[in-house]
C-alpha positions as CSV (number, residue, x, y, z in Angstrom):
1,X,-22.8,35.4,18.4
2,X,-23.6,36.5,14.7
3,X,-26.7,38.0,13.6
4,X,-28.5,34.7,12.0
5,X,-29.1,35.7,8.0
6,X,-32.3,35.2,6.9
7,X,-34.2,34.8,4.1
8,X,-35.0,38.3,3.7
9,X,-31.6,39.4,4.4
10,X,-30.6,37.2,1.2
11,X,-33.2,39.2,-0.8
12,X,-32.2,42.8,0.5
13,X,-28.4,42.0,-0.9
14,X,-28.9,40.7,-4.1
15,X,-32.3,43.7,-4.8
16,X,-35.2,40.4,-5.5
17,X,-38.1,39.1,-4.1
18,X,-38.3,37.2,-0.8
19,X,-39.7,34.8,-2.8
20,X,-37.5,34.2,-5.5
21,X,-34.8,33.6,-2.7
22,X,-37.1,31.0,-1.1
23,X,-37.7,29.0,-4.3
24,X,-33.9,28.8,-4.9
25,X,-32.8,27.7,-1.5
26,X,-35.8,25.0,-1.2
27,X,-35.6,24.2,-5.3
28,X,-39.5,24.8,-5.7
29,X,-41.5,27.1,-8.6
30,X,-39.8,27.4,-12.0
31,X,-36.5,29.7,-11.4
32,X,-33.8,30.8,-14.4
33,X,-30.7,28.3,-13.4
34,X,-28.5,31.6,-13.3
35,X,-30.9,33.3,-10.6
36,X,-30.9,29.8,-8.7
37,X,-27.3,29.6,-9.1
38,X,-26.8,33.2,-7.8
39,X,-29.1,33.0,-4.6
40,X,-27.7,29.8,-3.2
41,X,-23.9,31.4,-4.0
42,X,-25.0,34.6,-2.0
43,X,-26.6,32.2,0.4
44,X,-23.3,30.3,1.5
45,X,-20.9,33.6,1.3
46,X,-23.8,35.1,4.2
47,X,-23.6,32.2,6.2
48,X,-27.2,30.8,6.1
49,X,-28.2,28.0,8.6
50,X,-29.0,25.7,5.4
51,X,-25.6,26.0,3.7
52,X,-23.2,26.8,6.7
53,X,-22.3,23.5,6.9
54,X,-21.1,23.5,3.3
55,X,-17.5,24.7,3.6
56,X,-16.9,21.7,5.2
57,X,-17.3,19.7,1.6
58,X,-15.5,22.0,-0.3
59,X,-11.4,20.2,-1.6
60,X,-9.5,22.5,0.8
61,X,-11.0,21.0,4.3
62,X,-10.2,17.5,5.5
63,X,-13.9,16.6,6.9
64,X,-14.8,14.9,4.0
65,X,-12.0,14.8,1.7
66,X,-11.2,10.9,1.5
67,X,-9.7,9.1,-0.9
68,X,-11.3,7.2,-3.8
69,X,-10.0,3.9,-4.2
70,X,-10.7,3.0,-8.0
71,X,-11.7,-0.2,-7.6
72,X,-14.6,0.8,-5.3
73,X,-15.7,4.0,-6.3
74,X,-19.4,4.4,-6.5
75,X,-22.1,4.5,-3.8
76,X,-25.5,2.4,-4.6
77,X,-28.6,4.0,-3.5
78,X,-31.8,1.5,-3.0
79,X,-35.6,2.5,-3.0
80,X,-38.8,1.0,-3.2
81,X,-40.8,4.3,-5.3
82,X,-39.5,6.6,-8.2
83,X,-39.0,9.8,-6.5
84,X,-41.1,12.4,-8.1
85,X,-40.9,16.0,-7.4
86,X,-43.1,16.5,-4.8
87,X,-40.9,14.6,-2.6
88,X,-38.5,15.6,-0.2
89,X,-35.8,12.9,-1.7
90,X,-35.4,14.8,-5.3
91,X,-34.4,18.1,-3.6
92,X,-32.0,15.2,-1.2
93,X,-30.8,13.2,-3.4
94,X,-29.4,15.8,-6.0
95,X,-27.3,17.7,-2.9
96,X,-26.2,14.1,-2.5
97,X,-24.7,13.4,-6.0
98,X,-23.8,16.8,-6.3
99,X,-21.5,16.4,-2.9
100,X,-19.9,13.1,-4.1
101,X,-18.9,14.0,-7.4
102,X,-16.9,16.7,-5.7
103,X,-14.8,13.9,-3.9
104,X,-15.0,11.4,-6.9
105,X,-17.6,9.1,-6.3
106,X,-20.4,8.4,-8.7
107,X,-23.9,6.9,-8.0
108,X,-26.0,4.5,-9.0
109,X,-29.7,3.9,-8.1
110,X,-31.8,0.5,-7.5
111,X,-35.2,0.4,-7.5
112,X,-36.5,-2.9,-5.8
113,X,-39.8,-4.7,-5.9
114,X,-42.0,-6.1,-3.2
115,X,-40.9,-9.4,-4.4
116,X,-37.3,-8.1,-4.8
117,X,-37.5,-7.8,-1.2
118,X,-39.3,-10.6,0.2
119,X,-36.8,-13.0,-1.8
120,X,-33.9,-11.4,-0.6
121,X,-31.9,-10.9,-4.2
122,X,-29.9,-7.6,-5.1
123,X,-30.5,-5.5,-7.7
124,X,-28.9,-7.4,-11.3
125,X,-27.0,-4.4,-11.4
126,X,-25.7,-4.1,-8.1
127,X,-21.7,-5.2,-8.0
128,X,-20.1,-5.5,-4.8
129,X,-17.0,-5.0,-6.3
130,X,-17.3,-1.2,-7.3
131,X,-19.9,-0.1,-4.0
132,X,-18.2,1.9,-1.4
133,X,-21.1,2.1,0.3
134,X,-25.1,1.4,0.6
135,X,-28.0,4.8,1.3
136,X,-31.1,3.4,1.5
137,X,-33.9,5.9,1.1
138,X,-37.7,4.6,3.0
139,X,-36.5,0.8,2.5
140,X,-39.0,-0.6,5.3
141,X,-38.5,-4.0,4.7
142,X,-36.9,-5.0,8.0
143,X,-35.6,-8.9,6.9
144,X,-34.2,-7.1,3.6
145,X,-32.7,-4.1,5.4
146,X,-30.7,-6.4,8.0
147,X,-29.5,-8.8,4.8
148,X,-28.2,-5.3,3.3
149,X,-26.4,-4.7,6.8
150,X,-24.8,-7.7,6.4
151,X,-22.7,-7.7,3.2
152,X,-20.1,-5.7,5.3
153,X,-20.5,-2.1,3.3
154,X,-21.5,0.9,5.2
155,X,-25.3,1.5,5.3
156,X,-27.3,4.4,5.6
157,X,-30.8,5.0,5.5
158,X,-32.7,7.8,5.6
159,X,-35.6,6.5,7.6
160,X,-36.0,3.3,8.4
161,X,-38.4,0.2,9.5
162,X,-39.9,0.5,12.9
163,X,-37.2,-1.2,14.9
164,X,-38.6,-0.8,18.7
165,X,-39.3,-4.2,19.4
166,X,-36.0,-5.9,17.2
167,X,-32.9,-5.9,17.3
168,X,-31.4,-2.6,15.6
169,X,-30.1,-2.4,12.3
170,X,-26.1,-2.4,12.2
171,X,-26.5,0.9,10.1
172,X,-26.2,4.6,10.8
173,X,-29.6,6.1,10.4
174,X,-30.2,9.6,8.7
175,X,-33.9,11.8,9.9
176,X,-35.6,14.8,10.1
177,X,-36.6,15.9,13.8
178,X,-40.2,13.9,14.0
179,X,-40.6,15.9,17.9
180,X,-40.3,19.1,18.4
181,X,-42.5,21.0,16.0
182,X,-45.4,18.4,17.0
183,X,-44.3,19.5,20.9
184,X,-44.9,23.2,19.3
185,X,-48.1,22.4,17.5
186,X,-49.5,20.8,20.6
187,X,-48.6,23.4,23.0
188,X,-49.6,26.4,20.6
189,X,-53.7,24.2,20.3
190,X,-53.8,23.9,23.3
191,X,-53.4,27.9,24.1
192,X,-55.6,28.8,21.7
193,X,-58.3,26.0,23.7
194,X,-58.2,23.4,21.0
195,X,-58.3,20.5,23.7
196,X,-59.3,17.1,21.5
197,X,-56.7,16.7,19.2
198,X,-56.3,13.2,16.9
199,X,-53.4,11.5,15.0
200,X,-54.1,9.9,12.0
201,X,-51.2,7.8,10.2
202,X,-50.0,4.5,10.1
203,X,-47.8,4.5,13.2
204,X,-46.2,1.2,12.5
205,X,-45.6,2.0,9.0
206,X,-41.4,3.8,8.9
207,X,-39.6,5.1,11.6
208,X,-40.9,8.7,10.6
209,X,-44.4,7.6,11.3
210,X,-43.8,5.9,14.6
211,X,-41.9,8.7,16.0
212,X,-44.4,11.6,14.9
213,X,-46.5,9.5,16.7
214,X,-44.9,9.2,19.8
215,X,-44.4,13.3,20.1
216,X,-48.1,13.3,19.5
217,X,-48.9,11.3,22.5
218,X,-45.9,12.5,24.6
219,X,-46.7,16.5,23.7
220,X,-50.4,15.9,24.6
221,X,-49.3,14.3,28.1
222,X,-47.1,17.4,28.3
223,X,-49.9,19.6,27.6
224,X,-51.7,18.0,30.6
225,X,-54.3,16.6,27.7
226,X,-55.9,12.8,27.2
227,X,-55.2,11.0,24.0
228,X,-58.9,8.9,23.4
229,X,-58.4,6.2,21.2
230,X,-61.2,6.7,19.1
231,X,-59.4,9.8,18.0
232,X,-56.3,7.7,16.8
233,X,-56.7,6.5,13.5
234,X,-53.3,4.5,13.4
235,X,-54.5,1.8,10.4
236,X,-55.1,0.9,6.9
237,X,-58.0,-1.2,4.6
238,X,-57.5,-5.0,6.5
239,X,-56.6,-7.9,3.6
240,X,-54.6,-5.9,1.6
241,X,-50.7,-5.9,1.7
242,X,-50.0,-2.3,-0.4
243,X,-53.2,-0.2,0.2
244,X,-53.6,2.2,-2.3
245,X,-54.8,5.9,-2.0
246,X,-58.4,5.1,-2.7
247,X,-58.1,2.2,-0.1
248,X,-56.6,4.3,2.7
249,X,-59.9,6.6,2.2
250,X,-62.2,4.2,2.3
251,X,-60.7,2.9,5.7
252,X,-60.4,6.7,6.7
253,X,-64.4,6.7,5.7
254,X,-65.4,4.1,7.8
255,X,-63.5,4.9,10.5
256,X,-64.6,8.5,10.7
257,X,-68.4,7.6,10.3
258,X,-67.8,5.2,13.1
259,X,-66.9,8.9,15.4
260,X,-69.9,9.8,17.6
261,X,-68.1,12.8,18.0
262,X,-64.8,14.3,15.7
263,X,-62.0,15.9,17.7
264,X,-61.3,19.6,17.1
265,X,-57.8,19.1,15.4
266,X,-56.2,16.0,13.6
267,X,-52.9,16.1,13.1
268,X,-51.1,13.7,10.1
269,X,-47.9,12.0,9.8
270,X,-47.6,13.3,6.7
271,X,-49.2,16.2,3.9
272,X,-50.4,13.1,2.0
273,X,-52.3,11.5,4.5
274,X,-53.4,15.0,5.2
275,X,-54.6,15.4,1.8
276,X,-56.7,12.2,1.8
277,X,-58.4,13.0,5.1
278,X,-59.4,16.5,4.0
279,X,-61.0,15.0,1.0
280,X,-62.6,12.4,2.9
281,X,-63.7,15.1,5.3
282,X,-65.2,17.0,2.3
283,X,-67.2,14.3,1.5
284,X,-68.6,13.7,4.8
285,X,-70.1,17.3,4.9
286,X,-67.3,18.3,7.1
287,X,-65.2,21.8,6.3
288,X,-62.1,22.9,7.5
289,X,-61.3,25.1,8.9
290,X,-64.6,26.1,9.9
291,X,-65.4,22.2,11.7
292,X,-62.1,21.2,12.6
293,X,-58.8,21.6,11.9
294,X,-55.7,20.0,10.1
295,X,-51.7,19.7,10.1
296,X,-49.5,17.6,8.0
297,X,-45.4,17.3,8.1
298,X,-43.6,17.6,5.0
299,X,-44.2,21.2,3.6
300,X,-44.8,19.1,0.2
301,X,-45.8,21.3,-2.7
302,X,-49.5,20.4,-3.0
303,X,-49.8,21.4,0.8
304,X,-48.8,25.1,-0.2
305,X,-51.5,24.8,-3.2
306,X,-54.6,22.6,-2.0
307,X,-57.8,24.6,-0.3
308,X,-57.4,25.4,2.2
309,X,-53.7,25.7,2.1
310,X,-52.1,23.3,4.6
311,X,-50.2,23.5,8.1
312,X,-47.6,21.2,7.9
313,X,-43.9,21.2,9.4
314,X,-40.9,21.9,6.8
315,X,-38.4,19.7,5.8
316,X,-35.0,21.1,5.0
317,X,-34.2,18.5,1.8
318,X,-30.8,20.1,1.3
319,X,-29.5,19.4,4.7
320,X,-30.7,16.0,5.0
321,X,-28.6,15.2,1.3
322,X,-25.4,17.0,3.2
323,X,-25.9,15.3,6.3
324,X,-26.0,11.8,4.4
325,X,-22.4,12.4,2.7
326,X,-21.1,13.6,6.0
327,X,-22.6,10.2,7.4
328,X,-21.7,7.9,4.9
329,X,-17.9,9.4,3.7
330,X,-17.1,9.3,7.9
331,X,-18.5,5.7,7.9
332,X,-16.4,4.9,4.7
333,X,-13.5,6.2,6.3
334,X,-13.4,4.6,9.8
335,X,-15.8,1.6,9.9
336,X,-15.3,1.2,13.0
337,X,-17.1,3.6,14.6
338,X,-20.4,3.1,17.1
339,X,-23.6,3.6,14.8
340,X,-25.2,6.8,14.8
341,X,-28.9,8.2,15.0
342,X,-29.1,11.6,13.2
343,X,-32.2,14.5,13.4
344,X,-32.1,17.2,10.6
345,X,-34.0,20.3,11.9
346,X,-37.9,21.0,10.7
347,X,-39.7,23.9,10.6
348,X,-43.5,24.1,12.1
349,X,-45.5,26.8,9.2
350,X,-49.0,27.8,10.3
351,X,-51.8,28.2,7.7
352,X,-55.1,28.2,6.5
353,X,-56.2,24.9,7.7
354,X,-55.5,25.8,11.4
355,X,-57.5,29.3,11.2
356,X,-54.2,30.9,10.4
């Protein structure tokens, strides 16, 4: 087996930083498109893990080199938020149009409304007639979803609606892998004695959510430690349909006053939930690191720049856009085939806000 290239190795070829390298190949900071452009090029040509599945798109392999019929020749992708650039689905969604121009396919984007979704109706500019094929990015509107699943397209999504107690979606489903860094962060606390760890997130909120859940409770059993309930803080303001921010802290407020006692970690299902529990700690006279400490999931941007700087676990963006052409074009071209669940790799990245 190779050497596996690294970063570093990236940076020692082409005589820059090791940063510079790892704002190209994760498209974060302000880079000259030429430099960007030149890093990911050398980054392909070595082999690294985040591009060596790349020569499979490229016109001279068959993987993904299907036909366009004309008559159906663009791919519709729905979502309920504009995606800014703080979230993983820019980074995603521009290796994804990037990928399907290449085999001739152009895309079109929907952005639906609450009441978009809870009457059922399709986008005005949605035709059936031109979609190949559906990628739905965080639509967790389960009776909407299934409707989707039924206009006989192939589906994607890229997380999905808690489905556990329904019947599943007939729809491939696209992640990152929700387990094992949690399974890492657990362990690694509980070495360094950190024994009372909470989760705080809405569990029931997105597939994401439910399964960082679940690894938080199964890598505590593991760890031979008790999860207390008090130390869960799995809900949201009562009464209101879409919480927003400043509602999600106030519940967080209560709910944290109502502690006799705070657990030495809490770990978040994501940086942004993270990010309204350290203010809300802050607030409450609490510091971390110094009282207790904090980990998020996402590697966002503001968790790299808020103090203290956050530990979180990395989301390759890149990958997941690849993976969802890979998904979607096999889909396109055999419909037939069994749906499939599939788990991009994360990254666990220590910092600050664990004492690191």
């Amino acid at each position: 087996m190779g050497k596996r290239v690294t970063i570093q190795d990236i940076a020692d070829e082409l005589g820059i930083s090791r940063n510079t390298v790892s704002k190209a190949i994760n498209n974060t900071g302000v880079l000259a498109d030429a430099t960007r452009e030149k890093v990911l090029k050398k980054a392909m040509d070595m082999g690294y893990k985040q591009f060596s599945y790349v020569t499979a798109a490229r016109p001279e392999s068959s993987m993904l080199s299907i036909p366009v019929p004309k008559e159906k020749n663009e791919i519709a992708v729905f979502l309920t938020n504009l995606v800014g650039g703080n979230h993983f689905a820019t980074v995603m969604l521009d290796k994804f149009q990037k990928e399907l121009a290449g085999l001739g396919y152009i895309v079109s984007l929907h952005r639906l409304l609450a009441e978009e979704q809870d009457s059922l109706k399709l986008p005005p500019a949605f035709s059936l007639e031109r979609t190949a094929g559906i990628l739905c990015i965080e639509m967790f509107h389960y009776e909407y979803d299934k409707m989707l699943c039924g206009l006989g397209l192939p589906v994607l999504f890229v997380d999905e609606p808690v489905t556990c107690l329904k019947e599943p979606l007939e729809a491939d489903m696209l992640c990152m892998d929700n387990q094992s860094g949690i399974y890492l962060f657990i362990k690694e606390m509980a070495r360094r004695g950190k024994k009372k760890i909470g989760f705080i997130g809405e569990y029931m909120h997105c597939q994401s959510f439910f399964e960082r859940y679940m690894a938080y409770r199964d890598g505590m059993y593991m760890a031979g430690l008790s999860c207390p309930e008090e130390f869960c803080l799995t809900g949201n303001k009562e009464g209101v349909r879409n919480p927003s921010s400043e509602d999600y802290r106030e519940y967080l407020t209560e709910r944290l006053q109502g502690l006799s006692s705070l657990p030495e970690v809490f770990l978040c299902a994501n940086d942004f939930v993270a990010l309204d529990v350290l203010q809300v700690l802050r607030k409450l006279g609490c510091s971390v690191p110094d009282d207790l400490w904090l980990c998020g999931f996402d590697d966002s941007p503001e968790s790299k720049i808020v103090t203290p700087p956050l530990t979180t676990i990395h989301i390759h963006s890149q990958i997941i856009g690849f993976s969802a052409v890979n998904l979607l074009m096999s889909r396109i071209n055999e419909p037939s085939l069994n749906y499939r669940t599939l788990h991009t790799e994360t990254e666990l990245i220590y910092r600050e806000s664990t004492g690191d």
